[in-house]
C-alpha positions, 0 to 999 in steps of 0.5 A, spaced: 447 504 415 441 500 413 443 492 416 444 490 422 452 490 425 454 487 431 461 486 436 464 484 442 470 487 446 474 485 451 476 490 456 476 491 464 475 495 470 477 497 477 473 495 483 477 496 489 482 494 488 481 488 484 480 488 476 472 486 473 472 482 466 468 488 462 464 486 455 463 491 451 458 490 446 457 494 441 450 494 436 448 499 430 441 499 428 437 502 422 434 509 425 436 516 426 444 518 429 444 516 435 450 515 440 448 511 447 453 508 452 449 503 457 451 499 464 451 504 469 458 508 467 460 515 471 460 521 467 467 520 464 464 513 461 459 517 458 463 523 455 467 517 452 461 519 446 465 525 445 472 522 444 470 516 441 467 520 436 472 525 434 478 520 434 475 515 430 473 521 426 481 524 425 484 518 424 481 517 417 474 513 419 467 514 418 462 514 424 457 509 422 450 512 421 444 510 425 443 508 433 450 506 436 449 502 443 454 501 447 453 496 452 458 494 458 457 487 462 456 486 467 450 491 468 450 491 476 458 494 476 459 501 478 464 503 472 469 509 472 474 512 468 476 513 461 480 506 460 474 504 456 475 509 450 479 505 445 475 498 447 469 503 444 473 505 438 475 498 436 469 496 437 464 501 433 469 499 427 469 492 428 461 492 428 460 498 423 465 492 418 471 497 417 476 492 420 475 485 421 474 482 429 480 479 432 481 471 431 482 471 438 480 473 444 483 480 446 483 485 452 483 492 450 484 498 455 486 506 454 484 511 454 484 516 448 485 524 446 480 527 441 486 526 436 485 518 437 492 518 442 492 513 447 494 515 453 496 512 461 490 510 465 490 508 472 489 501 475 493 497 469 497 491 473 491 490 476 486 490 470 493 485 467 492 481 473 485 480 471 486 479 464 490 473 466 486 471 471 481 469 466 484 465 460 486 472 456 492 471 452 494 478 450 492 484 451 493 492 449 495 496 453 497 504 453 505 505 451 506 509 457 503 503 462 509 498 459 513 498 464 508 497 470 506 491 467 513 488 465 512 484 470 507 479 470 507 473 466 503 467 462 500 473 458 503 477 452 502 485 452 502 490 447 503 497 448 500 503 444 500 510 442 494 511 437 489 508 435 491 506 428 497 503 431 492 499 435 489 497 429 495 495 425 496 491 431 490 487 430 491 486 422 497 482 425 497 474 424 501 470 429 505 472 435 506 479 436 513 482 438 513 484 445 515 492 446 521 495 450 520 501 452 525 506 450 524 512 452 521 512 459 526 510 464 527 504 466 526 503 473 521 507 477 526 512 482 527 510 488 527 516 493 533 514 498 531 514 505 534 516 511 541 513 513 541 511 522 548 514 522 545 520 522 541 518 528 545 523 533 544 521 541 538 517 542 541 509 543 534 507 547 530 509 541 536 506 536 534 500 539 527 500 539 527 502 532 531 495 530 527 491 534 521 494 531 524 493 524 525 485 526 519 483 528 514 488 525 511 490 531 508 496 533 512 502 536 509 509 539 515 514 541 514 520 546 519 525 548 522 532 548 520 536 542 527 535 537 530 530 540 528 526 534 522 523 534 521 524 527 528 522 525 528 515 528 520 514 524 524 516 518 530 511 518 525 505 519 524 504 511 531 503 510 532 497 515 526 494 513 528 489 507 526 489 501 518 487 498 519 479 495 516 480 488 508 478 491 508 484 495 510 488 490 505 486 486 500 487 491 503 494 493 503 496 486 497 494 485 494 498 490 497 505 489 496 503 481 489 502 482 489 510 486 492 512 480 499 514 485 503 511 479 507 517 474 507 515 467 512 510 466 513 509 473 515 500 473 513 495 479 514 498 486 521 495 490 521 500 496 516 499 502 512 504 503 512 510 508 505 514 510 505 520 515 498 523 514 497 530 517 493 529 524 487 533 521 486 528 516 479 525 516 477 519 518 475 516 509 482 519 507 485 514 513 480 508 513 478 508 505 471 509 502 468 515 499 463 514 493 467 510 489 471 506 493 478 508 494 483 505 498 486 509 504 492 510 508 492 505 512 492 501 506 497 505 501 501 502 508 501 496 506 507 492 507 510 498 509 509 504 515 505 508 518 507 514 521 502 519 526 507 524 527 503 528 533 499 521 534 495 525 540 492 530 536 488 526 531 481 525 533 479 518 537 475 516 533 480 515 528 484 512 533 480 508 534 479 505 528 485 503 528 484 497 532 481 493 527 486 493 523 491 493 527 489 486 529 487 482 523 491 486 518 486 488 513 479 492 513 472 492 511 469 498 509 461 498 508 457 502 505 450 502 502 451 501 495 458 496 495 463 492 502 469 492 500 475 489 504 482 492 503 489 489 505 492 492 511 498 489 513 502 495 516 507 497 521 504 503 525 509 508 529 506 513 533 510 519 537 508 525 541 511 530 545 509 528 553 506 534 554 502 542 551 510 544 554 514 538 551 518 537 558 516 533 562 521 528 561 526 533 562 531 532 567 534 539 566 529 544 571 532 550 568 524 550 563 521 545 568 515 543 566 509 547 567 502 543 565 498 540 571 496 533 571 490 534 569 492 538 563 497 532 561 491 527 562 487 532 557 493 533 552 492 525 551 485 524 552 485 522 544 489 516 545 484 510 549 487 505 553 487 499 547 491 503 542 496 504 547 496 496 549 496 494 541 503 499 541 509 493 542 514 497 543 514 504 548 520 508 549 521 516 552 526 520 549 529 525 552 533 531 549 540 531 545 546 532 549 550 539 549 556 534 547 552 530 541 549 537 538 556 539 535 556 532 532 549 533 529 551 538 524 556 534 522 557 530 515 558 523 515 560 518 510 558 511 514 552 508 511 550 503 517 542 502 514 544 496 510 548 494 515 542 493 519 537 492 513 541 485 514 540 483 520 533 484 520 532 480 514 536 475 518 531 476 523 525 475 519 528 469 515 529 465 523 522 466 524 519 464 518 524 458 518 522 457 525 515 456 523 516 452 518 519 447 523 511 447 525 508 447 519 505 453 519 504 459 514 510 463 515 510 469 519 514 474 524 513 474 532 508 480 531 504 476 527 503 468 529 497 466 533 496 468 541 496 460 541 501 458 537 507 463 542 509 457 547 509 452 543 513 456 535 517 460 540 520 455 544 520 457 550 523 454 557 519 452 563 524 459 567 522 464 562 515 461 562 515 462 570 519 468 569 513 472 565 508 470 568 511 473 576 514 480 572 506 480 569 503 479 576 507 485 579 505 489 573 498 488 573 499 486 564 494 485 560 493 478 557 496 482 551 501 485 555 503 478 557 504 476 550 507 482 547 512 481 553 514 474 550 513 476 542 518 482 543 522 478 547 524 473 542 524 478 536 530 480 541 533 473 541 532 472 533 536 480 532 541 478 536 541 471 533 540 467 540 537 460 539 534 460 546 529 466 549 532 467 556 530 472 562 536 477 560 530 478 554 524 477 557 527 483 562 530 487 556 522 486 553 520 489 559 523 496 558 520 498 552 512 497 556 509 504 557 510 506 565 
């Protein structure tokens, strides 16, 4: 090669969360044989060299000779990831003249074997989202990514298992013919969740649940050890409703972009329910890492999560709970990037009362053994501000000697859907309600502190109500306000128009004692 060749393909890579529009220039020069990748790739971008190599060479291609550069932009992005392999390939036969560049403006990404197969990557929705955002109209994607993508519109994709499917693919004047997927499943398997029916005892905590589910408040449990704690945390994703097609897309955005997605796996339809470990540390929680990653409270989005143990994990972690908590996302900042992850979750705490477990007990025949300051101790990790942002706190108490033969017992009655009605009845009055007030729709957890008097519609007497039960409670601001949200979600379960004493009352029993 004694002339000057040059291309440009169309790729993307993963930031976050987020896709980045990626140039992939390719210029061969006259010189002596040489194979550089630059604009600032991991090592799997610079091993590409390798697999490039080797895959153009085993479908019958000839690499070109002279010095191959291979330039990504934008420069100042950290790349990563193998998604950039068949981009490259095509790019270094359009610019060597061994197939012609497209008539139009493609979008190319997969990765590839040393065979030239291409196989999954990660991230895709977001890198098709990207694609439509900027004007591309079709795009190539990996055959076994389809169906992850089956759902967006306004951009045609195309799937491939090789690299010279790819290219006969570009060869093809006019429409192309969209692929269906035959031999990967269908829909993404559902995992199914734990009924309520198989709840046993526990009608205070049964309550709780649903209150939780219907207003997405936040619910810390404490009780006996096996009286159900668990088992209550594990029924809520089967009461709540079900994703609208914009979560799903976000949700299937993020577990794409962490590559928790199988191959084949299709959109995400169920909400999502994270319970982490209590040694987990404090980046596999928030997010971060060298590469920014999303963490648990983000991999709940939209969903649940669940600390089991919740006095176990350290304070810090706990503590940085409470940002998110309130604002429904996080920031995470580091030297070389700042990133902003959703995280708009509900959060379930539970713990045993005590080192013994039985405190709560009012059987003395195990009384309980620790001391207070024991007690004190064995909560130390849980600071006053996390348990003042828990809207619902309920004891639990041991199963019953008459429920535990039931417990073991079989049942045929499915009662979560059911319940899964009234809740999104629940959310359905509360964003309709605010509607009424031409504000964004949203539930009673989530409506501005100075919005609650006015969109909840409450009485003079309720109001009067409030204000005398949290002067002999000594509440917070945010307890006053939480007492009033928690009471219309009561309301709005029960499909009451009008929020009364009765449930400002009810309201009160789930506040810590």
């Amino acid at each position: 090669m004694t002339s000057y060749r040059y291309s440009k393909i169309i790729s993307c890579a993963l930031y976050g969360i987020s896709g980045v529009k990626v140039e992939i220039e390719v210029s061969i020069l006259p010189g002596l044989s040489s194979f550089e990748i630059v604009g600032l790739g991991d090592c799997a971008i610079k091993e590409s060299r390798d697999r490039v190599h080797a895959a153009i060479k085993n479908n019958d291609f000839e690499f070109p000779n002279g010095r191959v550069t291979v330039g990504m932009a934008p420069g100042f992005i950290k790349k990563e990831g193998t998604a950039f392999d068949l981009a490259i390939a095509i790019g270094i036969l359009i610019a060597s003249k061994q197939i012609s560049q497209p008539q139009e403006q493609v979008c190319i990404t997969g990765e590839m074997s040393l065979k030239g197969e291409v196989r999954s990557i990660p991230g895709i929705i977001n890198r098709i989202l990207t694609a439509q955002s900027e004007g591309i109209s079709k795009m190539i994607i990996p055959y076994y990514n389809l169906l992850e993508g089956s759902g967006i519109e306004r951009i045609q994709i195309y799937g491939v298992k090789s690299l010279k499917e790819t290219i006969d693919l570009l060869k093809v004047r006019g429409a192309w013919v969209k692929q269906i997927p035959t031999e990967i499943d269908i829909a993404r398997a559902r995992v199914p969740s734990r009924d309520i029916s198989t709840i046993i005892g526990q009608p205070l905590g049964l309550r709780a649940l649903q209150i939780a589910a219907a207003g997405k408040h936040n619910l810390m449990m404490i009780g006996s050890p096996g009286c159900g704690k668990t088992s209550l945390a594990n029924v809520m994703p089967g009461i709540l409703p079900e994703l609208n097609q914009e979560e799903k897309i976000e949700v299937t955005k993020i577990y794409s972009s962490c590559g928790l997605l199988k191959t084949g796996d299709g959109i995400i339809c169920e909400r999502p329910f994270r319970a982490p470990h209590h040694n987990a540390t404090l980046s596999s929680i928030t997010g971060g890492g060298f590469y920014p990653t999303p963490g648990e409270i983000t991999l709940a989005h939209q969903g649940v999560l669940f600390l089991d143990e919740m006095n176990e994990f350290s304070s810090t972690i706990l503590d940085m709970l409470r940002q998110p908590l309130e604002e429904q996302k996080i920031r995470i900042s580091r030297c070389k990037y700042s990133m902003e992850y959703p995280a708009d979750f509900m959060l379930i705490g539970a713990a045993n009362p005590c080192r013994c477990g039985n405190m709560l007990e009012r059987d003395h025949k195990y009384p309980c053994t620790c001391s207070k300051n024991s007690i004190e101790k064995y909560f130390s990790s849980i600071s006053g501000p996390i348990i003042d942002r828990m809207d619902l706190y309920v004891e639990l108490t041991k199963v019953s000697s008459l429920d535990l033969r039931s417990s073991i017992e079989e049942t045929n009655n499915k009662i979560s859907p059911m319940i899964q009605q009234k809740v999104l009845n629940a959310w359905e009055i509360q964003k309709n309600r605010c509607i009424k007030y031409n504000i964004k729709p949203t539930l009673n957890s989530r409506l501005t502190s100075t919005l609650i008097a006015s969109v909840f519609e409450l009485s003079d007497d309720v109001i009067k109500f409030a204000v005398n039960a949290s002067e002999k409670l000594d509440l917070s601001v945010r307890g006053y306000q939480k007492m009033l949200r928690i009471a219309r979600t009561i309301a709005d379960y029960d499909t009451e128009d009008v929020v009364t004493t009765s449930h400002v009352a009810q309201a009160l029993q789930f506040r810590k004692k």
